[in-house]
ZADO-1210 file (C-alpha; in nm, 4 decimals, padded with zeros to 6 digits):
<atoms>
<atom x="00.0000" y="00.0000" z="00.0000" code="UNK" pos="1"/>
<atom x="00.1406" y="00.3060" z="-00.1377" code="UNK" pos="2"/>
<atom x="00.0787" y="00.6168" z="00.1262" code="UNK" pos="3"/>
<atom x="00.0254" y="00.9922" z="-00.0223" code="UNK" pos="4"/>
<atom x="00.3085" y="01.1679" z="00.1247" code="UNK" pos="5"/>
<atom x="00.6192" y="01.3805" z="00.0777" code="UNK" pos="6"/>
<atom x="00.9834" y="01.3887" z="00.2399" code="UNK" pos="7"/>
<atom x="01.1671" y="01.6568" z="00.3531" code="UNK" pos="8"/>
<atom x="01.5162" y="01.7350" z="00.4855" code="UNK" pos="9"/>
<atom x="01.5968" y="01.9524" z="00.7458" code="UNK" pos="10"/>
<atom x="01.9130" y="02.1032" z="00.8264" code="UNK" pos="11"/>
<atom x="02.0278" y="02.2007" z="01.1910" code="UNK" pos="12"/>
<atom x="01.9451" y="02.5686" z="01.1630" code="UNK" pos="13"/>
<atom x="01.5439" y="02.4875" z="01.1051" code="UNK" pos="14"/>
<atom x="01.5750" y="02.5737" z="00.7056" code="UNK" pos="15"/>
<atom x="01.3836" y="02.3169" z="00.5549" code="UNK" pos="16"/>
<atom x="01.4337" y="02.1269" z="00.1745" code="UNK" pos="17"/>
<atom x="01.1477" y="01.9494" z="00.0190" code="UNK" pos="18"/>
<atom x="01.1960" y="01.6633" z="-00.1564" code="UNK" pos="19"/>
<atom x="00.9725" y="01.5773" z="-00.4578" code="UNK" pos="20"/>
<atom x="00.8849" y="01.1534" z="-00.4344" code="UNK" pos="21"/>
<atom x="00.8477" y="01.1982" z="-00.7674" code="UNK" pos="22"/>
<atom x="00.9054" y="00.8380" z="-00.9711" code="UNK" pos="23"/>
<atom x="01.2385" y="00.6545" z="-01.0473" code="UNK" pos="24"/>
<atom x="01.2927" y="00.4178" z="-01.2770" code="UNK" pos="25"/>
<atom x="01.1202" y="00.1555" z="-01.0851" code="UNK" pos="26"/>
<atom x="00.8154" y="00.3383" z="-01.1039" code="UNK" pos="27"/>
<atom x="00.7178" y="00.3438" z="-00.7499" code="UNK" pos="28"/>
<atom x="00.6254" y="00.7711" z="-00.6932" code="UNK" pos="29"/>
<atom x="00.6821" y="00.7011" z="-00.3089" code="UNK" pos="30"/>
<atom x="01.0376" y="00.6285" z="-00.3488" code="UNK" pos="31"/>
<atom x="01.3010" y="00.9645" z="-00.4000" code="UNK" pos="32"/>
<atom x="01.5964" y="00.9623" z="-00.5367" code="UNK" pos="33"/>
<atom x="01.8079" y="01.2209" z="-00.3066" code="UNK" pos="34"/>
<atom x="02.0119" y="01.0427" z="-00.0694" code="UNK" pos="35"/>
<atom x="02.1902" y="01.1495" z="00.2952" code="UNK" pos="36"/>
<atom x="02.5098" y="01.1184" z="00.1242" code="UNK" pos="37"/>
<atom x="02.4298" y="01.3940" z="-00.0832" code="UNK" pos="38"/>
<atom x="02.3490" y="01.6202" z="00.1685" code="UNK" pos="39"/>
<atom x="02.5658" y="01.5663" z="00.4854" code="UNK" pos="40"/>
<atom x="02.4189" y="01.6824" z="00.8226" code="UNK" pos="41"/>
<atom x="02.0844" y="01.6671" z="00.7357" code="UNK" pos="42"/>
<atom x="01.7998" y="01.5143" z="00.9518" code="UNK" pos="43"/>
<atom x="01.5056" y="01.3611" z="00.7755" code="UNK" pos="44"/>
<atom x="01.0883" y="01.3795" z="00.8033" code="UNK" pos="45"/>
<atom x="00.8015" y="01.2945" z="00.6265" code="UNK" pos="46"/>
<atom x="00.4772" y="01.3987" z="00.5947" code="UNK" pos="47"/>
<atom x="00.1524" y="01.1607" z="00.5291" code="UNK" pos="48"/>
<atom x="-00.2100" y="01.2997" z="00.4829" code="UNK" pos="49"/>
<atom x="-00.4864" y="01.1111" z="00.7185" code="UNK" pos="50"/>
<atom x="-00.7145" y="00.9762" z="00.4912" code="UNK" pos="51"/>
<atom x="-01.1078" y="00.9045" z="00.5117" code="UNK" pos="52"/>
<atom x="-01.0934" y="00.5367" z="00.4742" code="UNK" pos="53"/>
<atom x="-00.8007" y="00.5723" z="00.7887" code="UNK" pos="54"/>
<atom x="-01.0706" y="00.6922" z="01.0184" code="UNK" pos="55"/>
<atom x="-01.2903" y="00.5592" z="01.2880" code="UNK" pos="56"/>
<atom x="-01.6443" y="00.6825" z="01.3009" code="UNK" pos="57"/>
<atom x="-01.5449" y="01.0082" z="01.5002" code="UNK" pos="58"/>
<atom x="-01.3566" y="01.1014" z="01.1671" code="UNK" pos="59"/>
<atom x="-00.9851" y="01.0378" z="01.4080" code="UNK" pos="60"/>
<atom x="-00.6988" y="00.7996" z="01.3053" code="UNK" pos="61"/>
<atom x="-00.7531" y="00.4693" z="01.4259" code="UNK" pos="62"/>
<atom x="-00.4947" y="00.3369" z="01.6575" code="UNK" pos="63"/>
<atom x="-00.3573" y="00.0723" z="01.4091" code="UNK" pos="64"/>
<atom x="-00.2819" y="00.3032" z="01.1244" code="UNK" pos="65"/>
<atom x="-00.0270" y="00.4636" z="01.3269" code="UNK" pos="66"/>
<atom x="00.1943" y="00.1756" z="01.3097" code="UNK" pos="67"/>
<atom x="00.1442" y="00.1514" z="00.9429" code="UNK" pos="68"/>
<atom x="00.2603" y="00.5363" z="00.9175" code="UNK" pos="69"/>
<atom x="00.5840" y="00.4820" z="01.0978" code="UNK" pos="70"/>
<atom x="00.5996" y="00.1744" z="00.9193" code="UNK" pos="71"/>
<atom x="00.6182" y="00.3300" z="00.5827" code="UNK" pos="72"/>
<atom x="00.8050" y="00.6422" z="00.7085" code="UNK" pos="73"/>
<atom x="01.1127" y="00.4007" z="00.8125" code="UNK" pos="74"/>
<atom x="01.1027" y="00.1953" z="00.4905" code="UNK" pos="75"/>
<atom x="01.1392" y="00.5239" z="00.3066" code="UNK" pos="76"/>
<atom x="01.3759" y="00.6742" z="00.5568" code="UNK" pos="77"/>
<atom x="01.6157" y="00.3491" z="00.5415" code="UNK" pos="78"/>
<atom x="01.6007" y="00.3308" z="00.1248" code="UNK" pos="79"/>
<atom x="01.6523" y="00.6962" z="00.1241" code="UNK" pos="80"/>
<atom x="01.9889" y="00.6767" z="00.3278" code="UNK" pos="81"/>
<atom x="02.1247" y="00.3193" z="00.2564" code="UNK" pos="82"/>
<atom x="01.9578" y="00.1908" z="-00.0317" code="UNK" pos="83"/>
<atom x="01.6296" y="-00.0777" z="-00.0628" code="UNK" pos="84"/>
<atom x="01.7244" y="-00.4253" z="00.0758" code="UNK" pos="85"/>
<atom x="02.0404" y="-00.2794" z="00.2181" code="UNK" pos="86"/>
<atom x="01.9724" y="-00.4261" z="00.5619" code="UNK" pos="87"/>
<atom x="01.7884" y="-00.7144" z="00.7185" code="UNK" pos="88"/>
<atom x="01.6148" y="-00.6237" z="01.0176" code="UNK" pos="89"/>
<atom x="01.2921" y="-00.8156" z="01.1871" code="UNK" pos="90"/>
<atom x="01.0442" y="-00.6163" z="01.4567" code="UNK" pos="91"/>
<atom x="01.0735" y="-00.7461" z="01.8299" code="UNK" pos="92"/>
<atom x="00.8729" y="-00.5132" z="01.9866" code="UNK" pos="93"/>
<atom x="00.6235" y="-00.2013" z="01.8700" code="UNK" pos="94"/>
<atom x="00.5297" y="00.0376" z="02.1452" code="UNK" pos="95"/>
<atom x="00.3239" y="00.3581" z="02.0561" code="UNK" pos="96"/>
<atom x="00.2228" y="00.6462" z="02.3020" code="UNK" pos="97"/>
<atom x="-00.0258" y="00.9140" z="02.1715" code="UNK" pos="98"/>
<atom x="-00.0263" y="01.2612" z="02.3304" code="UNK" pos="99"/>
<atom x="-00.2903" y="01.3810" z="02.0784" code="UNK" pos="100"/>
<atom x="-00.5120" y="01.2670" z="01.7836" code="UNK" pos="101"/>
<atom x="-00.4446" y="01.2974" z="01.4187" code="UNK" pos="102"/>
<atom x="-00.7999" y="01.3590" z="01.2229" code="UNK" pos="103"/>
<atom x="-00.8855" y="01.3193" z="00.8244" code="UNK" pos="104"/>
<atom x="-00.6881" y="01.5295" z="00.6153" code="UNK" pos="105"/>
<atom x="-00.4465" y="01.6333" z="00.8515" code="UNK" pos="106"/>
<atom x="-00.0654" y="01.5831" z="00.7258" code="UNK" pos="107"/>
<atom x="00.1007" y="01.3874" z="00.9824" code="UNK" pos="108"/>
<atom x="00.5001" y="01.5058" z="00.9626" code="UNK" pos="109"/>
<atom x="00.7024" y="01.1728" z="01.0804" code="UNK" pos="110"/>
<atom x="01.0542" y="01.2009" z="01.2035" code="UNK" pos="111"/>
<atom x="01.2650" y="00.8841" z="01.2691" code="UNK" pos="112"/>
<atom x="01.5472" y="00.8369" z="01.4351" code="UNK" pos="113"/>
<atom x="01.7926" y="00.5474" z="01.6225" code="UNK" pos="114"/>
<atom x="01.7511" y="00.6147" z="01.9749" code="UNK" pos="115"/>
<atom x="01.8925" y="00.3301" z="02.0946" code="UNK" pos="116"/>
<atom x="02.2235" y="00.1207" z="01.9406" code="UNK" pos="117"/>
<atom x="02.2931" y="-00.2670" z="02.0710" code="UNK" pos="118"/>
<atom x="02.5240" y="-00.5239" z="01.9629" code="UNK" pos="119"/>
<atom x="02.2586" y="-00.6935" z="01.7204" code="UNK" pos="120"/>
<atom x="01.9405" y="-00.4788" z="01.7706" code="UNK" pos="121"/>
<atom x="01.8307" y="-00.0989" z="01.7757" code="UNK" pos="122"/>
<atom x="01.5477" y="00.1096" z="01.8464" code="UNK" pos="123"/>
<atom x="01.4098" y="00.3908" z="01.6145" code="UNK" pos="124"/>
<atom x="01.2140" y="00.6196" z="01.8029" code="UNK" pos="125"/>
<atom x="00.9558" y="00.8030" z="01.5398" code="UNK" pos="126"/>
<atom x="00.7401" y="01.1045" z="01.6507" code="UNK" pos="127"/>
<atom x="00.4297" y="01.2243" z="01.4535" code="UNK" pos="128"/>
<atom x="00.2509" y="01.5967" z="01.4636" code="UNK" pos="129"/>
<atom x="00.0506" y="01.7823" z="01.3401" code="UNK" pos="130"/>
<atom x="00.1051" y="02.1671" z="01.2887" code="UNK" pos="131"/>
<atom x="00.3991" y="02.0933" z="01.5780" code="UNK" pos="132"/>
<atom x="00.1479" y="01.9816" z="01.7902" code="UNK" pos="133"/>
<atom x="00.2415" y="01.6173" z="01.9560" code="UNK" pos="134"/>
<atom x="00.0767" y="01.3590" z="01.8397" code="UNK" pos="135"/>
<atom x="00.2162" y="01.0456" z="01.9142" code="UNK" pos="136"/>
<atom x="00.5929" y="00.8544" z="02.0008" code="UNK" pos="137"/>
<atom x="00.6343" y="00.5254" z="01.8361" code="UNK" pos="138"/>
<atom x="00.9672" y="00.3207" z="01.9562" code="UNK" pos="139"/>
<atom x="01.0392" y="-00.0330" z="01.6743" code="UNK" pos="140"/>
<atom x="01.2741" y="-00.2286" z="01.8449" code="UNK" pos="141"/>
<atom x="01.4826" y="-00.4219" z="01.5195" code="UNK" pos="142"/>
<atom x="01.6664" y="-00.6811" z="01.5679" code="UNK" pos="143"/>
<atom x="01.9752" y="-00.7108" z="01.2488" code="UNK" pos="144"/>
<atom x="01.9745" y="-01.0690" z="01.0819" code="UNK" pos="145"/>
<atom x="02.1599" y="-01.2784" z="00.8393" code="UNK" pos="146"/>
<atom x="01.9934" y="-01.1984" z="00.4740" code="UNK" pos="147"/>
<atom x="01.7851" y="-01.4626" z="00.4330" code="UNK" pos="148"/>
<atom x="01.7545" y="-01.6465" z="00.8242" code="UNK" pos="149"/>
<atom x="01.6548" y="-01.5145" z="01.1515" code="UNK" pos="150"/>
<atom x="01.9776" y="-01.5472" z="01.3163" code="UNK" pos="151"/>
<atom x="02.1058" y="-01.2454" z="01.4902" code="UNK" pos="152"/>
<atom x="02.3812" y="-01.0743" z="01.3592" code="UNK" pos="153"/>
<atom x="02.5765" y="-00.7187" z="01.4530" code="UNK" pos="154"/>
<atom x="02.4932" y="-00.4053" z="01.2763" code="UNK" pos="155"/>
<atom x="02.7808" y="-00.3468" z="01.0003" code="UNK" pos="156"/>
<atom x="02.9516" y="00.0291" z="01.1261" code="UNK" pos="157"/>
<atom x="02.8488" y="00.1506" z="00.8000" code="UNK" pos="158"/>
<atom x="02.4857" y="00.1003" z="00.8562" code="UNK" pos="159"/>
<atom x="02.5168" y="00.2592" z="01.1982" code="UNK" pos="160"/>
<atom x="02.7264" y="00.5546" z="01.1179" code="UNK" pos="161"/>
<atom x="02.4430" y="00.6130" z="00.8514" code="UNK" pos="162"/>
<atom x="02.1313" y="00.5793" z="01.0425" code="UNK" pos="163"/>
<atom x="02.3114" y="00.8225" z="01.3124" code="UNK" pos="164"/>
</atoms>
């Protein structure tokens, strides 16, 4: 399921550099083609719009598309920076805390980062708002594996030093 939604870059100082997800040659318009390594320094968001079939009768996100933003948001956020299929990572644990609720047509703006580095697993901590008001805090807890298995395996320096 392709999500309608946009990235951006955002440099230390609070300037802000929209990225079109405009279509590679795979076809896919949620994918972009700018990459961290062209622009060093740089933090990353994205921004999803709430849509009407993502709502629960009192026209509010419902609690399990939250997951499915964050979801998305890292799966862009990781092929952005490293590449698609670049790393092999399985969920552990999901936790999500809402502060605030995110209603039909609002854009949601998503920021991920690792807050937490292990031997084998990490966490990415990604908070959602709306018009900078809090939303919600979502923490994945990945766990790195073998391509291919399940087995446990450290996170290669280069993945880290790009995902910091």
């Amino acid at each position: 399921m392709a999500l309608a939604g946009r990235a951006k870059l955002t440099r230390g100082s609070g300037a802000k550099i929209w990225l079109d997800r405009g279509s590679q040659s795979d076809g896919d318009p949620t994918r972009s083609s700018l990459t961290r390594a062209t622009i060093p320094g740089v933090g990353y968001s994205t921004q999803i719009r709430v849509r009407y079939n993502e709502c629960d009768m009192q026209g509010i996100a419902f609690n399990g598309n939250y997951l499915v933003y964050v979801d998305e948001t890292i799966d862009r956020w990781i092929t952005d920076l490293i590449g698609e299929d670049a790393i092999d990572m399985v969920v552990k644990k999901a936790t999500v805390e809402w502060e605030s609720s995110a209603r039909r047509g609002e854009l949601i703006e998503l920021v991920p980062r690792v807050s937490r580095w292990g031997t084998t697993s990490f966490d990415v901590t990604v908070t959602g708002t709306v018009c900078d008001r809090p939303v919600f805090t979502a923490t994945i807890v990945y766990v790195n594996v073998a391509p291919g298995t399940k087995t446990p395996t450290p996170v290669p320096a280069e993945i880290r030093e790009a995902l910091s």
